[in-house]
N, C-alpha and C positions, 0 to 999 in steps of 0.2 A: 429389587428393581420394579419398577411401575409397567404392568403389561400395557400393550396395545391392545384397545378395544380391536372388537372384530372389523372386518372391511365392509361388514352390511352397516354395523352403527360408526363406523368413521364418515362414511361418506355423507349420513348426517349431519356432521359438527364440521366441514373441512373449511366451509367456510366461516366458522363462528369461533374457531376453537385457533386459527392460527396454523394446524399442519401445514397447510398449504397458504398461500397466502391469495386472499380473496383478487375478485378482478378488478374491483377500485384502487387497492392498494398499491401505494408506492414503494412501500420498505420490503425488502426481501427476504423470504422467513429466514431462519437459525436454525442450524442442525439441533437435537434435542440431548445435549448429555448426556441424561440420566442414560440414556440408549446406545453410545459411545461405544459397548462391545458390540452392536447388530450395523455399524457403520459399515458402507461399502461403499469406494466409488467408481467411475464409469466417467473412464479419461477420452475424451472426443479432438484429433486432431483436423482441424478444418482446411490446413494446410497438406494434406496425406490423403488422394486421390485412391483409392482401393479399385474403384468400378465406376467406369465416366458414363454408364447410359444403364441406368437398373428399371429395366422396363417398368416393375410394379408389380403390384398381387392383382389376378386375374381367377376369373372360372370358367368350365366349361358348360356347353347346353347345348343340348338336343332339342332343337330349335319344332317342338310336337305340338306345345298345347292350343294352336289354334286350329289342328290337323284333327284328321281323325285317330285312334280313336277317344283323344281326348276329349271333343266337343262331341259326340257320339255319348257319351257320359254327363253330358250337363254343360261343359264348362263356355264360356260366354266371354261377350265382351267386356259386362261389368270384373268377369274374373282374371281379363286381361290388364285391366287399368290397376288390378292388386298389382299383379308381376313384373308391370313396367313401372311402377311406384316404387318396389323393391329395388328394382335396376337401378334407378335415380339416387336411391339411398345409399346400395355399396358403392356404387361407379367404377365398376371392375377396370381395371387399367389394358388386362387383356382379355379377351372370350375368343376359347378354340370354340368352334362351332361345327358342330356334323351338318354335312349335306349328301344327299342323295343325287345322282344319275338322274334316279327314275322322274323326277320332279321337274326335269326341264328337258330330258332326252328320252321321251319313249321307244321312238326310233332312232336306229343308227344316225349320226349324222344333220338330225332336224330337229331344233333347238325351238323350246316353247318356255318363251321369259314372261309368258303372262298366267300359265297355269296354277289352280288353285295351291297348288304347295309353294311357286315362288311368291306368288303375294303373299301368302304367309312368311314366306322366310325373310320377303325385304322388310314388313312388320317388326320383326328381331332386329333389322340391320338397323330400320331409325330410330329403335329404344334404347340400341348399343350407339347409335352416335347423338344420340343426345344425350348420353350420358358420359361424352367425352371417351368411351371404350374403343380402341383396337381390335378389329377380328385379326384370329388363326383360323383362317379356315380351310375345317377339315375336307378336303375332297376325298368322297366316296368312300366314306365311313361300315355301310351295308349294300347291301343290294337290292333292290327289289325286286318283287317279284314280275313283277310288269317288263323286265327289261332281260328278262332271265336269257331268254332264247335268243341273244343275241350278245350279250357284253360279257356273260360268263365262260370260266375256261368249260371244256367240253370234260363230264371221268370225273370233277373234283363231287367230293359226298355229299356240300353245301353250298347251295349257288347262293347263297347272303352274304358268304364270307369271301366269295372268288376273288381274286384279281382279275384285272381287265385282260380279255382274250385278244385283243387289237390294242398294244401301247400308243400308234400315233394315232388311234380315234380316240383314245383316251384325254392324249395331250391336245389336241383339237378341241375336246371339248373343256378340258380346265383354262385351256385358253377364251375360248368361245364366251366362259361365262365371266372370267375375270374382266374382257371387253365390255359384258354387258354392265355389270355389276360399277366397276371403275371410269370408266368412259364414258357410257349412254346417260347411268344411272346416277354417277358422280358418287359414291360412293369410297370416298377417298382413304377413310379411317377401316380398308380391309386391305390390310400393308402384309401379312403373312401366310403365307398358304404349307400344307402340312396334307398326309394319305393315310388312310387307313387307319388303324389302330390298335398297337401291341401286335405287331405281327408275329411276333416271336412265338406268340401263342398260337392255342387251336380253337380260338374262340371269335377273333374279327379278322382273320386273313386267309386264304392257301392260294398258294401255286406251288407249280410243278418242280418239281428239280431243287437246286438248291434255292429257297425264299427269299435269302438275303440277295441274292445277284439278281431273283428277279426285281424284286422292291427296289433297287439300284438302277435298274432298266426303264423301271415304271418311273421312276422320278426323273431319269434324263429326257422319258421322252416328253414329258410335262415342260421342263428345261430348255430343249431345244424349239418346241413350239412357240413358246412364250417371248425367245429370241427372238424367231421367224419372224413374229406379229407386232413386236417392236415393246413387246408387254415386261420383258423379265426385269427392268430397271426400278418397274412399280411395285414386284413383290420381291417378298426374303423367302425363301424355298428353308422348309424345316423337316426335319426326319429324323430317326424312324418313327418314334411315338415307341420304343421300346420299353418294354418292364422286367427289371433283373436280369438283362440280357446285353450284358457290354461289349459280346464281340458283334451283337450287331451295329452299335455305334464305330467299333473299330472296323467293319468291313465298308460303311459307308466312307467313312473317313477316307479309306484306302483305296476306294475304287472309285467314287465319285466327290470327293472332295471342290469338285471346281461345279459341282450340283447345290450341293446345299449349304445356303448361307449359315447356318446354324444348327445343332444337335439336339435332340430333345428326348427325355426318358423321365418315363414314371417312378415311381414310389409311395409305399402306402406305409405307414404305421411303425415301420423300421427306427430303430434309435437315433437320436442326433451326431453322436458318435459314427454310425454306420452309413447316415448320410454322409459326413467328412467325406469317408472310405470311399463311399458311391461316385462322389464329383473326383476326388483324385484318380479312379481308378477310368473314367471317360475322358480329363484331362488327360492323360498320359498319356492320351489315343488320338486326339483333336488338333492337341496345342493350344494355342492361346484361342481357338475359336469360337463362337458363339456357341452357352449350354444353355439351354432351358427344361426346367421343371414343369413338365408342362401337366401332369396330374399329381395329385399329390390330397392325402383325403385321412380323417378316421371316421369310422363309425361313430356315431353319438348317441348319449352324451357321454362324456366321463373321459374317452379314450386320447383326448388332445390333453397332452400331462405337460410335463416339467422333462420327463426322458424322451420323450418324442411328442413332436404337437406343430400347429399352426405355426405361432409364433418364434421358436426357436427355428423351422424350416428356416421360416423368414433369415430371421439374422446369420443363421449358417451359411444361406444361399448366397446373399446381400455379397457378403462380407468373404467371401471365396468365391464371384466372378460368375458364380449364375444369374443370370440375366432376366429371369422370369419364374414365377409361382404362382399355377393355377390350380385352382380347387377344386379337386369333382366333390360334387357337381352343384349347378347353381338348382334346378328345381327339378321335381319330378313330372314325367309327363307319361301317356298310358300311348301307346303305337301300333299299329295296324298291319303294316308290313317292313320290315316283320313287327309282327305282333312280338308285346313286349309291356314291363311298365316296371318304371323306375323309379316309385317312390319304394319311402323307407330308408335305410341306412345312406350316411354320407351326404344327403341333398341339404342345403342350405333352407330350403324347406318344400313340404309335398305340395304336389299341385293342388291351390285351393281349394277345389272343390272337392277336398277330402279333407278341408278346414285350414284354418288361415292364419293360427299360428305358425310360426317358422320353427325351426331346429335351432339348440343350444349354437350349433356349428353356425349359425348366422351371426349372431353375435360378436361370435371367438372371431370367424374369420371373415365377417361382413366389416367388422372394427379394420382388419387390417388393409382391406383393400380400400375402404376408402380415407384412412390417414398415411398408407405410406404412399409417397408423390408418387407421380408417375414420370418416365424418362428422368430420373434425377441421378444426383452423383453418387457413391456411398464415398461415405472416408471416413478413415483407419477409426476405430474405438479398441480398447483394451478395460479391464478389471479388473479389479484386485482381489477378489473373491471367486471361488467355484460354485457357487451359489446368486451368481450375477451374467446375465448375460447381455451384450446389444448392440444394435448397429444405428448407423445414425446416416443420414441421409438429406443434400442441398438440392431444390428442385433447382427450374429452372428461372424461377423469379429470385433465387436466391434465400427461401425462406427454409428453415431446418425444421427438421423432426428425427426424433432419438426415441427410439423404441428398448423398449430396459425389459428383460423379463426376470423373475427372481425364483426361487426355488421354494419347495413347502419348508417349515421347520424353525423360520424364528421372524418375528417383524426386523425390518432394517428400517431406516434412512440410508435413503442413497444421495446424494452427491453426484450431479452430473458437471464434470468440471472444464471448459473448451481450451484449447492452445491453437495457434497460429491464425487467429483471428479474435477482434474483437467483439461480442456479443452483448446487445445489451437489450434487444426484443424479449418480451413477456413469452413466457410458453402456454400456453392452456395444456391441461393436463387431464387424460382418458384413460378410465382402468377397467381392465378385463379382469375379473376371478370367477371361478364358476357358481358364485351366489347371484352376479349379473345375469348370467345365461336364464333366466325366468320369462319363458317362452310367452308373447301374450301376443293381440290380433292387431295392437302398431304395428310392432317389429321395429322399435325404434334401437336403433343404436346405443350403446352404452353415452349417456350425455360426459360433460367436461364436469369436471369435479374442484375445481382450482384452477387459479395462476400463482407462477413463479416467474419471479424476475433474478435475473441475473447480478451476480454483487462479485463483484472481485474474479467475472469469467468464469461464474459458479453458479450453481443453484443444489438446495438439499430439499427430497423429497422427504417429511416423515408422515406420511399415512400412509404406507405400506404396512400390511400384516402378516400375519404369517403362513396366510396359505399362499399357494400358488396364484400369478399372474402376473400380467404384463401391463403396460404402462406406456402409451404413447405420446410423447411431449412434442408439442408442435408450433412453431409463431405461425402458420396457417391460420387461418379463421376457421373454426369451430363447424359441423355440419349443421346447419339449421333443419331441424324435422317438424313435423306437424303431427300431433296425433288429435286424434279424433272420436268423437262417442257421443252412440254406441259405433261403433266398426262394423258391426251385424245388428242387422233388426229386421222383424214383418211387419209390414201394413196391410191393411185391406184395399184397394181402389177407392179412389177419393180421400181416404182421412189422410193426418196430417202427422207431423212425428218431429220433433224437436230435436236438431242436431248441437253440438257445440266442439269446438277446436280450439287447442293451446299449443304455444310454438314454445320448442325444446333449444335451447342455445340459441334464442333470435328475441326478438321483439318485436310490436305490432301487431294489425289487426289481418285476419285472412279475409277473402272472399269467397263466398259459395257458387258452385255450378252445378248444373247436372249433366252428365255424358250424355251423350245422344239425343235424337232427335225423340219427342213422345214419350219421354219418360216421367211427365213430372215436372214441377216447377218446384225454385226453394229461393227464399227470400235473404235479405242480408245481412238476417241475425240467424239464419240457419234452421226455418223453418220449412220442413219441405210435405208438399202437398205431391200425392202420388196420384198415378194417371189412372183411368180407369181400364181394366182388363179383363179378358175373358179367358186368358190363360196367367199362369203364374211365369210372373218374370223378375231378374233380378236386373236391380239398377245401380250404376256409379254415382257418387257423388263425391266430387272434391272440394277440401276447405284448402287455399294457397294461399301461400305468405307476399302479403302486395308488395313487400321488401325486393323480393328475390322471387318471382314465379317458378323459377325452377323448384323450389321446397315446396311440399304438397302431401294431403296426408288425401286416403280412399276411404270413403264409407259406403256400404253395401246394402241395399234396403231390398229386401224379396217382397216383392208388391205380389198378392193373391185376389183374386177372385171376390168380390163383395158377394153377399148376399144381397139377392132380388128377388121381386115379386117373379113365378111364376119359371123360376131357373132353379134347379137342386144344389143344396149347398156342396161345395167343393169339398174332396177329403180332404181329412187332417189324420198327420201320420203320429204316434206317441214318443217317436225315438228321431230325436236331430240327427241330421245328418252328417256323416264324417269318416272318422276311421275309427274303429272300437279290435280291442285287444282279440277277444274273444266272442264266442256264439251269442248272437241278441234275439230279441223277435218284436215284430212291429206292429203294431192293433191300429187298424185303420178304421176311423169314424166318420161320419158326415152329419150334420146339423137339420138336415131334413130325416124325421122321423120315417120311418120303412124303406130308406133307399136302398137299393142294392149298388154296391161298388166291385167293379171292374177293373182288374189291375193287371200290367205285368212286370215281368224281374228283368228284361234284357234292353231297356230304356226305348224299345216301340211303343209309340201311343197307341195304350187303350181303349178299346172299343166295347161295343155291345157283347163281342165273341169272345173276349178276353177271360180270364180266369174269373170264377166271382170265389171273392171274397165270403168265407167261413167263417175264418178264426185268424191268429196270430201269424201274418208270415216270418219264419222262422230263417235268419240270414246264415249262410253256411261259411264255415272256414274258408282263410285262404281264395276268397273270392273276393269281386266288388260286383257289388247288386246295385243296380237303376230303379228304383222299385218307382213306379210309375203309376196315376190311379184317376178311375172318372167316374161320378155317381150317376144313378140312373133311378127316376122317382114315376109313379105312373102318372099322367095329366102334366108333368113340369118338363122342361127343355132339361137336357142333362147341361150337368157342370162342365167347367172346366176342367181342365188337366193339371195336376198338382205332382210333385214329383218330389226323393229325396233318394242322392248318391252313398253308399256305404261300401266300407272295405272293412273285411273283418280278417282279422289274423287267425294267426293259432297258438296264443298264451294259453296254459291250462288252467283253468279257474275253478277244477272238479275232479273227484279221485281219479283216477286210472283206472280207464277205461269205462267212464262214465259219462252220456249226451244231455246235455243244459235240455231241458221238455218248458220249464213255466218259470214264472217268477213267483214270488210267494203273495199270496193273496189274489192273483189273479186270474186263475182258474184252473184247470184241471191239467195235471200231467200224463197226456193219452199214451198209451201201447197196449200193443195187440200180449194177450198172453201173460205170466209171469215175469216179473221182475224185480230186482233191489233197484232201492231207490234213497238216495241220498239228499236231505234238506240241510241246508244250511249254509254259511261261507267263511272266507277269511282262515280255511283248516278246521273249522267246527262244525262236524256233521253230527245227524242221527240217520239211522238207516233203518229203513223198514223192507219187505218183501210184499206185495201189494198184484192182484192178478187186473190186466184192463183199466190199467188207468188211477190215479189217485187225486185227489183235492190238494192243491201244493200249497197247505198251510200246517202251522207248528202244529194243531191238534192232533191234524193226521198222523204223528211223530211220536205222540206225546209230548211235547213242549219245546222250547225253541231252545236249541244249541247256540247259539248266536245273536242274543237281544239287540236291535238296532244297525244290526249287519246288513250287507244286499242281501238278502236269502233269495234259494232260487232251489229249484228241484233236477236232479238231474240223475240218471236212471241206465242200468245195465242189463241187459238177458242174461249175462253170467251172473251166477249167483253166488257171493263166497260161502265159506262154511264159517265164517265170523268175519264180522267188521276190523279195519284195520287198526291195531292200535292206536296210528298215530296218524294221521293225517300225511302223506308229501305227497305236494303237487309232481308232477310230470319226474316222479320216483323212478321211472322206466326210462325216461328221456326220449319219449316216441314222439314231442311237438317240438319244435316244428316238423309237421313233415316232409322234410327232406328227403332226397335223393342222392345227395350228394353231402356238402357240411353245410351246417349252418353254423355263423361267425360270429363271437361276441363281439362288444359287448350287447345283452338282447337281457331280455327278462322272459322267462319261459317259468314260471313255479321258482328255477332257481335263477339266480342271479349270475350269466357267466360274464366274466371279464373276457378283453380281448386276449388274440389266444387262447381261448377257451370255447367250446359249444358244442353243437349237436353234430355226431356224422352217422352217417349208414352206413351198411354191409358194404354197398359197394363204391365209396366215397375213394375221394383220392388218396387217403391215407391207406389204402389196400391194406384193411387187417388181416388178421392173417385167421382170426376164427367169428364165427356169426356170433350178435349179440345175445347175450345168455336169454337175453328177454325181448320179445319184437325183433327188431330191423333197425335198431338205431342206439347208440349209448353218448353218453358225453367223452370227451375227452378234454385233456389238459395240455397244454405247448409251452414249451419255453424256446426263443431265441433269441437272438442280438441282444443277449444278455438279459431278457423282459421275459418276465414269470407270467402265472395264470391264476384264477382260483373259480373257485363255483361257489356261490353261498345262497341258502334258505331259512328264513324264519317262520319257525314253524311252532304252533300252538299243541305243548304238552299237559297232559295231567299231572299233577306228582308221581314224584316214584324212579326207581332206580332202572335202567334203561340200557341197552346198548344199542353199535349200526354194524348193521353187517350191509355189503355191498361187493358186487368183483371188480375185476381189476387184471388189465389186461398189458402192454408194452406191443410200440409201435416195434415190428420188426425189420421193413423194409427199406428202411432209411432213419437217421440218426442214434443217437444212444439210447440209455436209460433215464426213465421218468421217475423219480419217485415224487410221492406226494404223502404231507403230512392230513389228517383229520382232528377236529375242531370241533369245541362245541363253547359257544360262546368266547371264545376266543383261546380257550383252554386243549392241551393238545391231548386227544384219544384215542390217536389212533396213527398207523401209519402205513403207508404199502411201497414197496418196490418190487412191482413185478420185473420177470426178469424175461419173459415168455409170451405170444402173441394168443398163449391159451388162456381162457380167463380161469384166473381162480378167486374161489371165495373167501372173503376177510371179514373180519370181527374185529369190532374196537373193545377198549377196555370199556368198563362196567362208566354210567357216570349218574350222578342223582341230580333232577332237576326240581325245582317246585312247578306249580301251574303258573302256564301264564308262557308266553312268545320267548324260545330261544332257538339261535344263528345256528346251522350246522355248516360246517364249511370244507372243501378239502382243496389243500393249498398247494400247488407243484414249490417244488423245494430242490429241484436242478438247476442251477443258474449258468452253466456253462453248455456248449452247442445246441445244439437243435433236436429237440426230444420229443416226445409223443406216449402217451398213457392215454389208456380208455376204461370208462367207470359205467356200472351198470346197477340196477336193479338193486335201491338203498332203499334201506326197512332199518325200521325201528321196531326191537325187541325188546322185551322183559329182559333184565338181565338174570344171571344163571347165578 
């Protein structure tokens, strides 16, 4: 049988090759024969109503980054027209949105609709309603601090989390602002209002007594205000925001049912299967009432599969009568009170100014929300395969779309075939697989790849592959995007910088603008001449499709400081600014010979008194630095202020317990006293012992471990009694440094999957013994039937070898973990602890040549909910 090429080189040929049938054509392709065993179809009856009002796929957003302290970090208005450029791109159908008290009620009672947070927050509201988006919004998500002594219960341990200590001041004021917001402000597209969030937990809610009756209380008295005022006809009241906690949906249901229009509970990562279970098990408690999904998220990349993901949510939901699917979260943002920051796992992507790529998750589920309609109908689809999944979906102009997702494991043609109507609109046809998700600084949507026309009330799709993904067929018109390049660039004041734009699924020519006033001028083939400045600023510029002004792509230009007679040239930092895995350091220069530069980390402009500038500043884990800087020459006017935002993780990229000092070649790696010192990277070290400091180059080593590697020096006060035979990153499992767990899937040295990561001594999994080694081990989870594994590629010598490591069993909840060990995909080993005391394991003996091989250790429980933890893996000689 003739394989299918892969889905990166299909999408290639789809239109040259016949898969699909191009958009001029009139004939409608042919199923492929030879492929007759991978046939599946996907029966759509148009006449078979499932769900008359399917709200649509939506996200949430903590409506921060024009707040402090995200613009306290850099972030601007050039970095706002990125954000609301994205917004225009998914067009989320719904966005719950947090809002704060503190922001329009400092005092009890006395309501300030013009305070810097609400003009921020209304900012959000006209990006969300130009983008045709619905608010949920959230009232009184946190608490401030500013409001504390007066709205919180009096005895609870966290006034952020309180519930309101006065219920009708509370509903007074959710009233108060839904007048202003709807009323004053016309604000029409904010139809649902919703409290708090996960009260179930101990993390965004408390009150006194039983929670659930209070949160029942708190929601009537919102209820009966909103009557009083004449308001409750404009919103839907939605509650609880609960997560795995279905008698709180049952005790809403029970006690205030004539409260709230609608139900709503989270879900994260849980199987498709376990969803069914989820929606049955809150049906049984509701009746036919309004559900909504109102979060719902994986970590990225990797973790939105085939057994739980995005798009199977989707058509699960669709297609069983939930009403709604929001995404945590739409972006990240950095917060002040409380202090907080939410980039990282699960955002659609970080906030800009830690760079402007998006997340795989934008892709997967920015595709979904802006092709499945919004307010449309679902009805009824079936398959004929377990390995086919879809719902399908009539807006309100009548136009379809049928979402198909397929399974890993063989190409098909699929066959979308309709009954109780006749069909004869072209589809455009969009595919998702994670070779699409290829993060870049568009962020353009996955484009259309085909049309298929219908023949006999039928259409066959055949460039499907055999991996995983999804597939959305639409007679909608295609999303026209704009990209643009470069998307980042510097100028200096005054010069000039040549831009150009190309429209994705449209045609036609764009127009150029510049945002704001003073920025710059740019001509109409997209030449843009920048303003002259005395400080460093970043500027918008849009290329828009004269077709359609709503489509529009953002380019970013950081205009710096020219050089002039008689002023010191500005610094220049050597490290872009963003987010970096692990420890960097940044060599700050200026172009006037003997300046001295004045810098600081906490994004205050620099002055005369500021730190000066030595050597390399050195950015610390787990933090984000402002590194901020001004030069200062004798006889010249000082420069301007030049700035650049970093956030640095804590990936290990060096043995255990070893600090990143130098890069190789660039000077010297300082410490006080004796020390081992490690040069090399990629798991290729040479190690030397060196008193006060070393030259952090191969000589110093004796020769390079690592030809054409990043080499970099990095350096211990303990001193072993010999170098490790083998190299493993974060062997101890001490990064991240957690308190608590830290959640795959993540890249730390090793590679864990979800259900899988880092936890501490004293994490929720309460072990029952301290970790052999540090404060921290991996462990391994299986539930909802979803396994774990941890994997490392790791650079051996030749020669015969084994792993010894311990190995310990959750004891305070669930069964037995066992798990197999791996070395390149060959099994060597195995453990079932059966005990929360760790003991030591040895795998069998195994021979490797030189050169990068996998070690891996796989949980092998596939039934309830389990827990293993792994410590302290070495690689030995074998015996």
């Amino acid at each position: 049988m003739r394989r299918r090429r892969s889905a990166a080189a299909a999408g290639a040929l789809l239109l040259i090759a016949g898969a699909v049938v191009p958009s001029s054509a009139s004939e409608p392709n042919e199923p492929n024969e030879e492929n007759a065993d991978a046939a599946r179809t996907v029966s759509v009856d148009l006449g078979q109503v499932v769900q008359d009002d399917y709200l649509g796929v939506g996200v949430n957003i903590i409506p921060w980054s024009l707040m402090d302290d995200t613009t306290a970090l850099g972030y601007d208005d050039a970095d706002w027209e990125v954000d609301v450029e994205r917004i225009a791109t998914i067009r989320p159908a719904v966005a719950r949105v947090w809002f704060q008290l503190d922001w329009m009620e400092l005092e009890k009672g006395q309501y300030d609709f013009d305070s810097p947070e609400m003009r921020t927050f209304y900012r959000y509201l006209d990006a969300l309603e130009n983008a045709g988006t619905e608010v949920l919004l959230n009232f009184g998500w946190k608490v401030g601090e500013r409001i504390h002594d007066w709205f919180t219960i009096p005895g609870l341990p966290d006034p952020y989390i309180s519930a309101p200590a006065d219920l009708p001041a509370y509903g007074a004021s959710a009233s108060a602002l839904l007048n202003e917001l709807i009323t004053h402000r016309g604000y029409d597209n904010v139809r649902y209002l919703t409290f708090y969030n996960e009260p179930n937990g101990s993390w965004d809610f408390d009150a006194p007594g039983d929670e659930r009756a209070y949160y029942a209380q708190m929601a009537r008295a919102v209820h009966e205000r909103l009557s009083q005022d004449g308001l409750r006809d404009d919103i839907e009241i939605w509650g609880p925001e609960e997560v795995n906690a279905v008698d709180w949906t049952g005790y809403m249901a029970e006690h205030a049912a004539d409260v709230f229009d609608g139900y709503s509970f989270h879900l994260y990562g849980e199987s498709y299967d376990h969803l069914s279970q989820s929606i049955a098990d809150r049906r049984s408690l509701i009746g036919d009432a309004d559900l909504h999904l109102t979060e719902m998220g994986w970590t990225n990349p990797g973790t939105s599969v085939w057994e739980t993901g995005y798009a199977n949510y989707v058509i699960k939901s669709a297609n069983e009568g939930v009403k709604s699917n929001l995404v945590w979260q739409l972006n990240g943002v950095m917060t002040d009170d409380p202090a907080g920051d939410t980039n990282g796992a699960f955002n659609l992507w970080d906030s800009v100014i830690l760079g402007i790529e998006p997340t795989a998750a934008f892709y997967e589920a920015g595709l979904l929300s802006r092709y499945i309609p919004k307010h449309s109908e679902v009805v009824a689809t079936s398959t004929d395969g377990d390995d086919v999944r879809a719902a399908a979906f009539r807006d309100e102009d009548g136009e379809l779309t049928v979402l198909v997702e397929t399974a890993p494991g063989e190409a098909k043609d699929v066959t979308v075939e309709f009954t109780g109507q006749t069909v004869t609109d072209a589809f455009h046809r969009i595919e998702f697989t994670d070779a699409v998700a290829q993060p870049e600084p568009n962020a353009l949507l996955p484009a259309t790849s085909g049309t298929l026309r219908p023949a006999g009330n039928a259409f066959t799709d055949t460039a499907l592959g055999a991996e995983h993904s999804y597939v959305v067929y639409t007679t909608a018109d295609p999303a026209t995007q704009v990209a643009v390049t470069p998307v980042q660039s510097t100028v200096a004041g005054g010069e000039t910088l040549q831009l150009s734009a190309r429209l994705v699924d449209g045609r036609g020519p764009v127009s150029w603008s510049v945002v704001g006033e003073g920025n710059g001028r740019i001509d109409a083939r997209g030449r843009y001449t920048a303003p002259d400045v005395d400080t460093e600023r970043t500027v918008a510029i849009r290329a828009t499709s004269r077709r359609d002004p709503a489509d529009y792509g953002v380019a970013q230009v950081t205009v710096t400081p020219a050089s002039k007679p008689g002023v010191t040239d500005a610094p220049v930092f050597s490290l872009e600014p963003g987010k970096y895995d692990s420890r960097e350091a940044v060599f700050i220069t200026s172009g006037t010979p003997g300046a001295q530069i004045r810098y600081t980390l906490d994004g205050s402009v620099p002055t005369a008194d500021s730190a000066l500038y030595t050597g390399p500043v050195f950015l610390q884990p787990l933090r984000t630095t402002y590194l901020r800087a001004v030069a200062f020459a004798d006889g010249l006017e000082p420069s301007g202020v030049t700035s650049r935002l970093y956030k640095v993780m804590d990936v290990q990229n060096a043995p255990d317990g070893y600090t990143f000092c130098m890069y190789a070649g660039q000077g010297r790696c300082e410490f006080e006293g004796e020390a081992s010192v490690a040069f090399g990277s990629d798991g290729l070290f040479a190690y030397g012992v060196f008193t006060d400091g070393v030259e952090c180059t191969a000589a110093s080593f004796g020769g390079d471990p690592n030809p054409g590697g990043d080499n970099r020096c990095f350096y211990s006060t303990t001193i072993p009694e010999e170098p490790p035979l083998v190299t493993i990153y974060n062997a101890g499992f001490e990064s991240p440094a957690t308190g608590g767990t830290a959640n795959g899937p993540m890249v730390n040295g090793w590679t864990f999957s979800a259900r899988a990561g880092v936890q501490h001594n004293d994490s929720v999994f309460n072990p029952a013994s301290p970790a052999p080694e540090g404060v921290r081990t991996a462990y391994l989870k299986t539930d909802s039937g979803l396994g774990s594994r941890i994997d490392q590629t790791i650079r051996f010598p030749a020669g015969r070898f084994a792993l010894t490591f311990y190995a310990a069993n959750r004891t305070d909840f669930g069964g037995l973990q066992t798990f197999d060990v791996l070395v390149d995909g060959v099994k060597v080993g195995s453990a079932a602890p059966t005990s929360g005391e760790y003991v030591l394991h040895r795998t069998d003996a195994f021979t490797v040549e030189a050169g990068e091989h996998t070690v891996s250790f796989v949980a092998t429980t596939t039934d309830g909910d389990n827990t293993a933890f792994l410590d302290a893996v070495r690689v030995v000689a074998a015996e």
